[in-house]
C-alpha positions in Angstrom: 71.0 259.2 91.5 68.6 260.8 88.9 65.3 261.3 91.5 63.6 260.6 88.2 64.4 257.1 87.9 61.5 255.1 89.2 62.6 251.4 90.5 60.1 248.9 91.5 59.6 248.6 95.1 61.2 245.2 95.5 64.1 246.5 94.1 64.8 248.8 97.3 64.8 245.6 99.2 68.5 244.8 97.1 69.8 247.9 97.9 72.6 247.8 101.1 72.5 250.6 104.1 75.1 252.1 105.1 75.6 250.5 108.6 75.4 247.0 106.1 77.7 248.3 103.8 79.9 249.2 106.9 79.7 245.4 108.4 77.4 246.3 111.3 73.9 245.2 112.1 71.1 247.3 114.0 69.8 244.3 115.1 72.4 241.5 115.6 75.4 240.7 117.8 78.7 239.8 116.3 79.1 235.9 117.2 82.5 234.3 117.4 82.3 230.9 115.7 86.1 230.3 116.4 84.0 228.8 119.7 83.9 224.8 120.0 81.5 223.4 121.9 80.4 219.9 122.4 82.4 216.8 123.9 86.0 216.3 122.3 85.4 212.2 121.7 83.3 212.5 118.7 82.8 209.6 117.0 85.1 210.2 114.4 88.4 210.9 116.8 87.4 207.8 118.6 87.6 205.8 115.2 91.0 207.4 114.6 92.5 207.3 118.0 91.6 203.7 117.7 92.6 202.7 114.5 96.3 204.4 115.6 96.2 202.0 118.4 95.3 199.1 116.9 98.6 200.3 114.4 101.0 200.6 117.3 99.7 197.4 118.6 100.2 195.4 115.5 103.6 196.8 114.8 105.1 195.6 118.4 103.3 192.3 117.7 105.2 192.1 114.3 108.3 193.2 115.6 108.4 190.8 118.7 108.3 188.1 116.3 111.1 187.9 113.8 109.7 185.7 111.6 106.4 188.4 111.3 109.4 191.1 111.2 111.0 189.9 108.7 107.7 188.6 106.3 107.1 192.5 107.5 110.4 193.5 106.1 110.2 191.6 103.2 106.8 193.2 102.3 107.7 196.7 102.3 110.6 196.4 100.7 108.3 194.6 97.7 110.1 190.9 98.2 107.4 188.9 99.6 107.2 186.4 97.0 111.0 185.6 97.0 111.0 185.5 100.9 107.8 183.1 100.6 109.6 181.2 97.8 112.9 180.9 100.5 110.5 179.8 103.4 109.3 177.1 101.1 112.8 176.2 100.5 114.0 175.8 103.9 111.4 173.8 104.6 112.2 171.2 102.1 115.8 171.7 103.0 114.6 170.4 106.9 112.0 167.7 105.9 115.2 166.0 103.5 117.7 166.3 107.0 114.4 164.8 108.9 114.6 162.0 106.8 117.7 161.0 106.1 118.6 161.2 109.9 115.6 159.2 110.7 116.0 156.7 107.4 116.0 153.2 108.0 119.3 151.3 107.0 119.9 147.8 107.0 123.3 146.0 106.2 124.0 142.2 105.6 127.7 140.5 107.4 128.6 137.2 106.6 130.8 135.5 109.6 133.3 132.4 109.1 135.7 131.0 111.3 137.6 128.1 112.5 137.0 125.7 114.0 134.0 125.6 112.1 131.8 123.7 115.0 132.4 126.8 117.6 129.5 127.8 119.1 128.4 131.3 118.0 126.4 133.5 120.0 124.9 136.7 118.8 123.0 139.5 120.8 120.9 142.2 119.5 121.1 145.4 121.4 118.6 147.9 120.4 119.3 152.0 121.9 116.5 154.5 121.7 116.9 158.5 121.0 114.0 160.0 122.0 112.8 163.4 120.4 109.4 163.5 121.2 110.0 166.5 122.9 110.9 168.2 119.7 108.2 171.6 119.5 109.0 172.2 115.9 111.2 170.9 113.3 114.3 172.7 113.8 114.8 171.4 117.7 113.6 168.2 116.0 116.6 168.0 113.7 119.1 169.7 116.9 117.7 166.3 119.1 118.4 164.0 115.9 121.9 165.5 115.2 122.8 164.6 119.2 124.4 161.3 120.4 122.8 158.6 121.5 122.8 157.6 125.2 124.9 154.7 125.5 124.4 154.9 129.6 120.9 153.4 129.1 119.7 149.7 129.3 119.5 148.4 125.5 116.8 145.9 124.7 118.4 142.8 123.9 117.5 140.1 122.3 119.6 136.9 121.0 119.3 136.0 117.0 119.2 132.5 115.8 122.0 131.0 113.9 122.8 126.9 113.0 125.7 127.1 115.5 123.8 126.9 118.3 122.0 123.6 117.2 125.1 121.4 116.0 125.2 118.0 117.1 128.9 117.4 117.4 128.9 114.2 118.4 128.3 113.8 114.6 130.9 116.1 113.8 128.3 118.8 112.1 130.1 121.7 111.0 128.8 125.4 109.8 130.5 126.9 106.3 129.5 130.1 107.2 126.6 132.5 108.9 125.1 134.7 106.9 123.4 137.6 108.3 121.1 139.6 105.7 119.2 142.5 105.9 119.9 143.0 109.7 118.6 146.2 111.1 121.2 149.0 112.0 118.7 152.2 112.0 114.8 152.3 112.5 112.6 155.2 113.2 109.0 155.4 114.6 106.4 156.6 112.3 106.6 160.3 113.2 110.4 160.1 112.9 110.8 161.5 116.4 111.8 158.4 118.1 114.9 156.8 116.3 116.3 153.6 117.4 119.8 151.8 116.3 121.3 148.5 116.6 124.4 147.3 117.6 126.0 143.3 117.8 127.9 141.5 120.3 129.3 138.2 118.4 130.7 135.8 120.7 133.1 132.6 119.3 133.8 129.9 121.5 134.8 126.6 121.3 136.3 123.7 124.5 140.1 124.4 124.2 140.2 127.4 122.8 140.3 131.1 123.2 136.9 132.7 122.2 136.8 136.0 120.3 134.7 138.9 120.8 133.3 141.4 118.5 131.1 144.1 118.4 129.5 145.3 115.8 128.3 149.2 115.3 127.3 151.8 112.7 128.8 154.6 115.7 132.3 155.8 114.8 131.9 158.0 118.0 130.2 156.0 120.4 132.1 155.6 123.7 135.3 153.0 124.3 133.0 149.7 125.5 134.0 148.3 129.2 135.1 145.3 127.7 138.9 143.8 127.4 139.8 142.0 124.2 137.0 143.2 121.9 136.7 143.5 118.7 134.8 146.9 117.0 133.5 146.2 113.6 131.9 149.2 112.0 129.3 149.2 109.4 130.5 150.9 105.8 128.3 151.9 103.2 128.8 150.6 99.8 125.8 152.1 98.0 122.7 153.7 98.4 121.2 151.8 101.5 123.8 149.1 101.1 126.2 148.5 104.2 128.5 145.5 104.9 131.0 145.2 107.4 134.9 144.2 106.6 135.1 141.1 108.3 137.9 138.9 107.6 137.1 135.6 109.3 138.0 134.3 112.7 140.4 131.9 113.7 140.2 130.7 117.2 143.6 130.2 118.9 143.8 126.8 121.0 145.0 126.9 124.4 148.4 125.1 125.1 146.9 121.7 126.3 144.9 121.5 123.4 147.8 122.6 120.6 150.4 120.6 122.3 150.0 117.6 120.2 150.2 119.8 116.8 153.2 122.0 118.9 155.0 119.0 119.2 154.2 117.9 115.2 155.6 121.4 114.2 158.7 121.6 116.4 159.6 118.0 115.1 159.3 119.3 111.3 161.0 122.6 112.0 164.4 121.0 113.2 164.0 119.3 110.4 163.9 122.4 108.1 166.8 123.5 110.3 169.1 120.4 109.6 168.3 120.4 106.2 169.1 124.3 105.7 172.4 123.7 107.0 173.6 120.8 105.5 172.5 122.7 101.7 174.3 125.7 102.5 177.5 123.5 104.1 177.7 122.3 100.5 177.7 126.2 99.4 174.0 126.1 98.4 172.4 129.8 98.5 169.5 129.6 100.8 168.0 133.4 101.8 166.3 134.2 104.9 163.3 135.1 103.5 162.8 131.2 101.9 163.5 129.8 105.4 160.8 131.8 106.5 158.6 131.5 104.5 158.7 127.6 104.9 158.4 127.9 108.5 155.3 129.6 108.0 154.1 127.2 106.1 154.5 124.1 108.7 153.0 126.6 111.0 150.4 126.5 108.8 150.0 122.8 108.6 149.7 122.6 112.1 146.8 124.9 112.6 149.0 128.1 113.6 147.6 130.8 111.7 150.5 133.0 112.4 154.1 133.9 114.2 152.2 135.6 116.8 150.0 133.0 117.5 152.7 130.3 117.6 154.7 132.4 119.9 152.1 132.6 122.4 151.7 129.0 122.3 155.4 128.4 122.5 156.0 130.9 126.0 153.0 129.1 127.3 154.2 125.2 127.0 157.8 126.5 128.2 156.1 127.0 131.6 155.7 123.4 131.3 159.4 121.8 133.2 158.6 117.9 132.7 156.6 118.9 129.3 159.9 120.7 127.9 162.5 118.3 129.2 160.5 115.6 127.3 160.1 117.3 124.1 164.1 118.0 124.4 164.8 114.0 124.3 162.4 113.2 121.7 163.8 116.2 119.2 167.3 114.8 120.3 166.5 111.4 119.0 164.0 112.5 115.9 165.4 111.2 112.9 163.9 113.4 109.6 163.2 111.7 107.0 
């Protein structure tokens, strides 16, 4: 350096020694700040040790659940609207199944039958399938799919008909019963109670055989510990319209009351059977099938609905010794007309 050159004296105070220039200090230690001190829990690792708990947490909770699993799912795989959209749909899907197992249904049965002043009694028996135990809808709609207990005590109650007040002494007689609007399902207004209805029809009348039937809208339900019954079932014809397919009733009289009618029809079928003959003696063509269809009708005449029924009839009165050996001398000494 030119000794020359002047610099102001502050400028001297810029300049580096050599012991500076070399990285060492007269005057000062060399201190390693690699050194931490001061607790490790700072505030900030506390924050993110918790929030990473918290994390772990909420992913066991959403994974312990599948339906947070799989809205969880459904979010990171960008399809939370459509799964929301499904949801929505499903439960639709089990609100309709809710109410169309719980929906009231009604159905109308007319009943005719003969002889038309038979007493006709009708009982009401009501069953009850509980599901109030039901937590949510789908067990709700697992309970309503079930069968109904048929092992419990049914409510019953007797319904009114004009049967039951006829004063025969008058010789009143009922056309027909009609039975409208008659209840077959009910629910309770939560729908978790649902109760159905089933009929015992009883037709009796002095002298006769009565008939049973039973009427229910339960193809399944249990064989009934009941001989000579009738099951009627319940058959929708439209939309909340149900009816029954009953054909009428004929009561069949017991042998002491058909014997006079018996007697009636046995004298005009050996008749028929002496007139047959004599035609086809004298080379008439008379088929089987006309003969029998004759016979059916005298039956008919007579009050026998049917071979069946006249058959029955017929073994019973043969029991009868005195009764048959009479009715042998009077067709002995009928003369037809």
């Amino acid at each position: 350096m030119d000794p020359k050159v002047q610099f102001p004296k502050d400028v001297h105070d810029l300049l580096l020694t050599e012991d500076e220039e070399s990285g060492r200090s007269r005057d000062e230690d060399v201190i390693d700040v690699r050194q931490r001190g001061g607790p490790f829990f700072t505030p900030p690792v506390i924050v993110i040790t918790a929030v990473l708990a918290l994390t772990a947490i909420g992913v066991l909770v959403i994974y312990s659940s599948p339906v947070l699993r799989e809205q969880f799912e459904a979010l990171l795989a960008g399809e939370l609207g459509t799964y929301k959209e499904a949801l929505r749909k499903a439960q639709e899907d089990r609100i309709r199944e809710i109410e169309n197992l719980t929906a009231n249904r009604y159905g109308s049965l007319t009943l005719f039958y003969s002889p038309r002043d038979a007493r006709v009694t009708i009982t009401e028996r009501k069953f009850t399938l509980d599901c109030s135990g039901a937590k949510d809808d789908p067990a709700l709609i697992e309970c309503l799919r079930g069968r109904m207990d048929y092992t419990q005590t049914p409510v019953e109650q007797q319904i009114d008909n004009p049967s039951l007040h006829l004063d025969r002494s008058k010789k009143e007689v009922v056309e027909q019963i009609p039975l409208n609007d008659i209840p077959i399902q009910e629910a309770s207004e939560d729908r978790k109670k649902v109760f159905r209805y089933e009929y015992r029809i009883v037709m009796e009348r002095e002298g006769y055989y009565p008939r049973v039937f039973y009427v229910t809208g339960d193809k399944d339900r249990p064989p009934l510990d009941e001989k000579d019954i009738e099951v009627l079932f319940w058959t929708q014809r439209g939309p909340g319209f149900y009816t029954v397919d009953f054909r009428g009733a004929d009561l069949m009289p017991k042998p002491e009351t058909a014997r006079e009618n018996y007697v009636k029809a046995r004298l005009d079928l050996l008749c028929l059977s002496r007139d047959v003959d004599k035609k086809r003696k004298e080379g008439k063509k008379i088929s089987d099938d006309t003969v029998y269809g004759v016979q059916l009708e005298i039956l008919n005449r007579h009050g026998f609905k049917t071979f069946d029924e006249w058959n029955r009839i017929d073994a019973a009165l043969r029991e009868d010794g005195a009764f048959t050996a009479s009715l042998e001398k009077q067709l002995k000494a009928h003369r037809c007309e």
